[in-house]
LUMSERO-420074 format. One record per residue (C-alpha): residue in three letters; z, x negated, y. Coordinates in pm, 1 decimal, padded with zeros to 6 digits. Each point is the difference from the previous one (the first is absolute). Example, Ala and Ser with C-alpha at 12.3 -4.5 7.8 and 13.67 -1.06 7.14 Angstrom:
["ALA"; [00780.0; -01230.0; -00450.0]]
["SER"; [-00066.0; -00137.0; 00344.0]]
END
This chain:
["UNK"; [-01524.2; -05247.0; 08624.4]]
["UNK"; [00055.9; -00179.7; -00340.0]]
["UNK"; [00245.7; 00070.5; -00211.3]]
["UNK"; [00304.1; -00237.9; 00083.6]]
["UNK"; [-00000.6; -00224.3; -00339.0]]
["UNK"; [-00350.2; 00003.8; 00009.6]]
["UNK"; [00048.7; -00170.0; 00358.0]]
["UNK"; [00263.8; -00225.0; -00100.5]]
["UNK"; [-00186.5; -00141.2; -00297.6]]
["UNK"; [-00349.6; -00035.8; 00201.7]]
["UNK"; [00129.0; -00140.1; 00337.4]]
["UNK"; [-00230.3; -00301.7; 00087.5]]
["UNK"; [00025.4; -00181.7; 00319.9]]
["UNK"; [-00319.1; -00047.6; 00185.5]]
["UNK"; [-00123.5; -00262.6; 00155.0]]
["UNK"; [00024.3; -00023.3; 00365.6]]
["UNK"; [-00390.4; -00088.3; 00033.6]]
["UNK"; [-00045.3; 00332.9; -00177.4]]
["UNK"; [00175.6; 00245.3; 00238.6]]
["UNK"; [-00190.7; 00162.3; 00229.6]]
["UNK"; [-00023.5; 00328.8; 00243.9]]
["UNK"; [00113.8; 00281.9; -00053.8]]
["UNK"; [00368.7; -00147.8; -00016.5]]
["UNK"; [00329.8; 00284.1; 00021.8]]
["UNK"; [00076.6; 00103.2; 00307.7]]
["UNK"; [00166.5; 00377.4; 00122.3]]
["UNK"; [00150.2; 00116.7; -00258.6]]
["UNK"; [-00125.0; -00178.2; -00261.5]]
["UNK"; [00194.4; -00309.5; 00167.6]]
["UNK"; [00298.5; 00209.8; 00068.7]]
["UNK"; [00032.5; 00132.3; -00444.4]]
["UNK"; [-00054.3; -00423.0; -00049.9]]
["UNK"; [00304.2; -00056.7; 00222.0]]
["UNK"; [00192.6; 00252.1; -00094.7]]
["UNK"; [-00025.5; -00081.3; -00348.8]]
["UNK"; [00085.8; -00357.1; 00057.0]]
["UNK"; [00280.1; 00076.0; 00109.8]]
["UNK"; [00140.3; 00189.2; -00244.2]]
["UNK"; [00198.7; -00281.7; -00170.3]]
["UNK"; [00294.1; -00134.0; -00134.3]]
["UNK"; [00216.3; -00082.9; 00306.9]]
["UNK"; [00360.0; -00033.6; -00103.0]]
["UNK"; [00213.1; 00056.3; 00288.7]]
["UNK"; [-00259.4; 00228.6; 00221.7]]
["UNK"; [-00068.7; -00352.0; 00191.1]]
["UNK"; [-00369.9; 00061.0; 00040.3]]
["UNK"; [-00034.8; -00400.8; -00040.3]]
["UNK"; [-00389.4; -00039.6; 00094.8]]
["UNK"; [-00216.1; 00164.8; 00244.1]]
["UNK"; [-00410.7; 00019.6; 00048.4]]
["UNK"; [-00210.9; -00139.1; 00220.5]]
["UNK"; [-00383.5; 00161.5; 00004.9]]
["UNK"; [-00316.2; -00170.9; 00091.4]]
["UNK"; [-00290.7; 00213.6; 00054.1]]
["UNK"; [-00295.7; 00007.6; 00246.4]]
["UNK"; [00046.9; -00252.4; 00270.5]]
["UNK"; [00343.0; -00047.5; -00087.1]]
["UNK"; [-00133.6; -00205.8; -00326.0]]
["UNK"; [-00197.0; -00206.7; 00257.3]]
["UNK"; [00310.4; -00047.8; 00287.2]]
["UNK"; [00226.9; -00137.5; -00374.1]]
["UNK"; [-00281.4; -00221.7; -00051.5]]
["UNK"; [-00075.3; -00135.2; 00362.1]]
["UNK"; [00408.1; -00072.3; 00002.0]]
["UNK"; [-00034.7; -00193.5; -00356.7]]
["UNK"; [-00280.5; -00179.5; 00125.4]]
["UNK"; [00148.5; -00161.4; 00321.2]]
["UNK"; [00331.3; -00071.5; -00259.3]]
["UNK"; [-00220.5; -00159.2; -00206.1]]
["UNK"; [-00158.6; -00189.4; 00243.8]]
["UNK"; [00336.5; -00137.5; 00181.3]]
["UNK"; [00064.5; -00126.4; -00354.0]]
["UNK"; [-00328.9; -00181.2; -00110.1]]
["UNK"; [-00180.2; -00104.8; 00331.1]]
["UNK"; [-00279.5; -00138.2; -00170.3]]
["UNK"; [-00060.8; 00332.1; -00207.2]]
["UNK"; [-00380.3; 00099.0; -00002.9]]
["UNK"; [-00116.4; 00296.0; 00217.5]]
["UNK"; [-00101.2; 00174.7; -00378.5]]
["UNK"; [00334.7; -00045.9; -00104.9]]
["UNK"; [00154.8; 00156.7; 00318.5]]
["UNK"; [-00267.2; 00277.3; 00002.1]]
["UNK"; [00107.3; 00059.1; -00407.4]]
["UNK"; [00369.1; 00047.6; 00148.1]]
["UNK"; [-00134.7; 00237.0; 00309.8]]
["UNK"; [-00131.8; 00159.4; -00284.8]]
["UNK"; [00237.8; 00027.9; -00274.3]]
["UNK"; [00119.7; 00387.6; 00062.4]]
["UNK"; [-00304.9; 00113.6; 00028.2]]
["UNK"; [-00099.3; -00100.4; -00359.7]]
["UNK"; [00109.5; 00383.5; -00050.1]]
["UNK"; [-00012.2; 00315.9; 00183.0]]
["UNK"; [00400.1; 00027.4; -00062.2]]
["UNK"; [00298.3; -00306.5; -00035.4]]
["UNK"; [00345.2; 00138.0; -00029.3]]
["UNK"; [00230.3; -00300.4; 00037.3]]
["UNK"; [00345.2; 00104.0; -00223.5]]
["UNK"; [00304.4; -00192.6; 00188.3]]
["UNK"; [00296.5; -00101.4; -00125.0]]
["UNK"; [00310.0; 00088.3; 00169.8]]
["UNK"; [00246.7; -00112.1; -00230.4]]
["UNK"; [00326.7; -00116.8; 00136.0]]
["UNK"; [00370.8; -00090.4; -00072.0]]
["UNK"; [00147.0; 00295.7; -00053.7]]
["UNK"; [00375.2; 00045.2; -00133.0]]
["UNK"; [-00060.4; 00215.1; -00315.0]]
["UNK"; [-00400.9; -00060.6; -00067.6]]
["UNK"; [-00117.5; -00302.5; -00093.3]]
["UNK"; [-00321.0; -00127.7; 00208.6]]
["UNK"; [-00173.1; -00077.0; -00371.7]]
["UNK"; [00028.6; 00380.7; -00045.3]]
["UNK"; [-00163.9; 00065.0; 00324.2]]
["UNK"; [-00273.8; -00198.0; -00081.3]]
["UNK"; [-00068.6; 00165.2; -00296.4]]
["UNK"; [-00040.8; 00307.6; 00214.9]]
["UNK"; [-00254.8; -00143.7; 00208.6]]
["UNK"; [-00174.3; -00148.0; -00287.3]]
["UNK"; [-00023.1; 00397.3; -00170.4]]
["UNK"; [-00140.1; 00138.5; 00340.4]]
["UNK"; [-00288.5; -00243.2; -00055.7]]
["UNK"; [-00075.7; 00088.1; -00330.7]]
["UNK"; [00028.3; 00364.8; 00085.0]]
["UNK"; [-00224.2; -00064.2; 00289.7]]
["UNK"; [-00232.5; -00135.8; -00237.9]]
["UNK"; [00057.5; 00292.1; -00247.2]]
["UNK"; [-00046.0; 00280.7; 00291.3]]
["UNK"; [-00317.7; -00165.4; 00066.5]]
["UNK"; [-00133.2; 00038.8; -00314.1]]
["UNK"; [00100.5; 00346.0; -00076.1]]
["UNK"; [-00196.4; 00096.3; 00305.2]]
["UNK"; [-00292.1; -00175.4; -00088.2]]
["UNK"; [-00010.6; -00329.1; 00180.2]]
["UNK"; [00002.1; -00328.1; -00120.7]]
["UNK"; [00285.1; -00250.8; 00109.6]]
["UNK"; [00106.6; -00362.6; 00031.0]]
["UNK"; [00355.6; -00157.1; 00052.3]]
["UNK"; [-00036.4; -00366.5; 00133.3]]
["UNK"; [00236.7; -00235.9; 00207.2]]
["UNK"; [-00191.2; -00282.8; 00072.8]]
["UNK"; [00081.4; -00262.8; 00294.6]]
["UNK"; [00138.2; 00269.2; 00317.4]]
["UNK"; [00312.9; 00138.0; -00228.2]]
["UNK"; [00143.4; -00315.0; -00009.6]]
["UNK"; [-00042.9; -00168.1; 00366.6]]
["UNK"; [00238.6; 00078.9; 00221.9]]
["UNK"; [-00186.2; -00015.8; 00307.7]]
["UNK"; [-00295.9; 00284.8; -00176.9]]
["UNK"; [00295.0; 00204.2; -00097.1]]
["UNK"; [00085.9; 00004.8; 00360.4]]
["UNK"; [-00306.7; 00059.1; 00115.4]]
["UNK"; [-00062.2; 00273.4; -00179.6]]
["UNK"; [00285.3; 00189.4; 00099.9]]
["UNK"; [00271.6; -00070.6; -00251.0]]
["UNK"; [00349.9; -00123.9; 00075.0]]
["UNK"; [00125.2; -00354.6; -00095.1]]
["UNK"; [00236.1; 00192.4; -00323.5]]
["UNK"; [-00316.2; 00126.0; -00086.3]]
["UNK"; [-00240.9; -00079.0; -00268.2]]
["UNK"; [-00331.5; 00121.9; -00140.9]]
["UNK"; [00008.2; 00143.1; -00373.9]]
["UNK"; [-00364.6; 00040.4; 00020.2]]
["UNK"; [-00257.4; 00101.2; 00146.9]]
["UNK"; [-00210.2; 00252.5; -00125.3]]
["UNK"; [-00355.6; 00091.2; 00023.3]]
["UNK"; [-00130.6; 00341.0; -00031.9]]
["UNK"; [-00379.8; 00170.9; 00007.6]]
["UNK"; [-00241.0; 00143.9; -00228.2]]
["UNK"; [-00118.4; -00258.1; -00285.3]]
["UNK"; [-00347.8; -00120.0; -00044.5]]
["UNK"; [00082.6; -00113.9; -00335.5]]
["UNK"; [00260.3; 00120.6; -00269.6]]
["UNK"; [00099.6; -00342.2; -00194.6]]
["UNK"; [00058.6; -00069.9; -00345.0]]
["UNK"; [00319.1; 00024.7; -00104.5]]
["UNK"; [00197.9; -00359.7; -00042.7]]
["UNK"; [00148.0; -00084.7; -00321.9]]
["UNK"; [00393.5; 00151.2; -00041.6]]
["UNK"; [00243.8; -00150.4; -00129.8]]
["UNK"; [00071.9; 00176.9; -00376.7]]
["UNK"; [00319.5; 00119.0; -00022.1]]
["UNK"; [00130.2; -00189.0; -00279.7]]
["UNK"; [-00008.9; -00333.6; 00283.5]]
["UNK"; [00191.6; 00143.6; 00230.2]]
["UNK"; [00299.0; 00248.2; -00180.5]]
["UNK"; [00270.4; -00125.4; -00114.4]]
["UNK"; [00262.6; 00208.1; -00185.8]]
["UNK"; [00384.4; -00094.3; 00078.9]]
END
């Protein structure tokens, strides 16, 4: 296991088209969860939840995203609904982070999306420490309504990512950082 500021200053996303089998599962799956959730939560609210795609279940998501897609743009090309059928299965593992976050009297729902936002990122960082490589995306089904629904989320619901998880083909170079001197200020 690296060291953990080793970890923090190397994390990379992959890219999805680079994650491949073996992906976690057991316990492997059960130390990335864990860890996720091991977050700033102020109140004990527990604002977000999981949902895991793996095996067929990756497949059943897709089929369900497909036919949404397909109510939506009747004229969509059989490739494009087969890329949808397919879009779980672009890795062995997708962990879809959702966002609870509600009116509550004393915590403000900005704070509880914050939390949901750091179980991502220690999804991500989980991942890595155990080897795997990692992607956070969004793209089109966290913000439709009708994909939320169908894949099992409640209308207060809403996607903070979802994240894709297997064993890199390819370790990327790192992307330029910002330097610190354009992003502190001092007050």
């Amino acid at each position: 296991m690296p060291d953990a500021l080793d970890l923090l200053r190397t994390r990379r996303s992959s890219r999805v088209l680079d994650l491949v089998a073996p992906g976690p599962s057991g316990d492997d799956l059960d130390t990335i969860l864990t860890v996720a959730a091991r977050v700033p939560d102020h109140g004990k609210l527990a604002p977000w939840r999981f949902i895991v795609f793996e095996g067929e279940g990756r497949l059943r998501a897709g089929a369900a995203l497909a036919q949404v897609f397909a109510a939506a743009n009747p004229d969509a090309a059989e490739r494009r609904l087969e890329e949808e059928r397919n879009r779980f299965a672009r890795a062995p593992l997708v962990v879809a982070v959702v966002s609870r976050a509600a009116t509550h009297v004393k915590i403000p729902e900005w704070e509880q999306l914050l939390s949901s936002a750091a179980v991502a990122q220690n999804l991500l960082l989980a991942a890595a420490a155990l080897g795997y490589g990692a992607a956070w995306l969004t793209e089109w089904p966290a913000y439709d309504a009708k994909a939320r629904a169908a894949l099992g989320l409640e209308e207060h619901e809403r996607v903070t990512g979802f994240i894709y998880v297997g064993t890199a083909t390819q370790q990327l170079e790192d992307r330029p950082r910002p330097a610190l001197s354009e992003v502190v200020t001092r007050f």
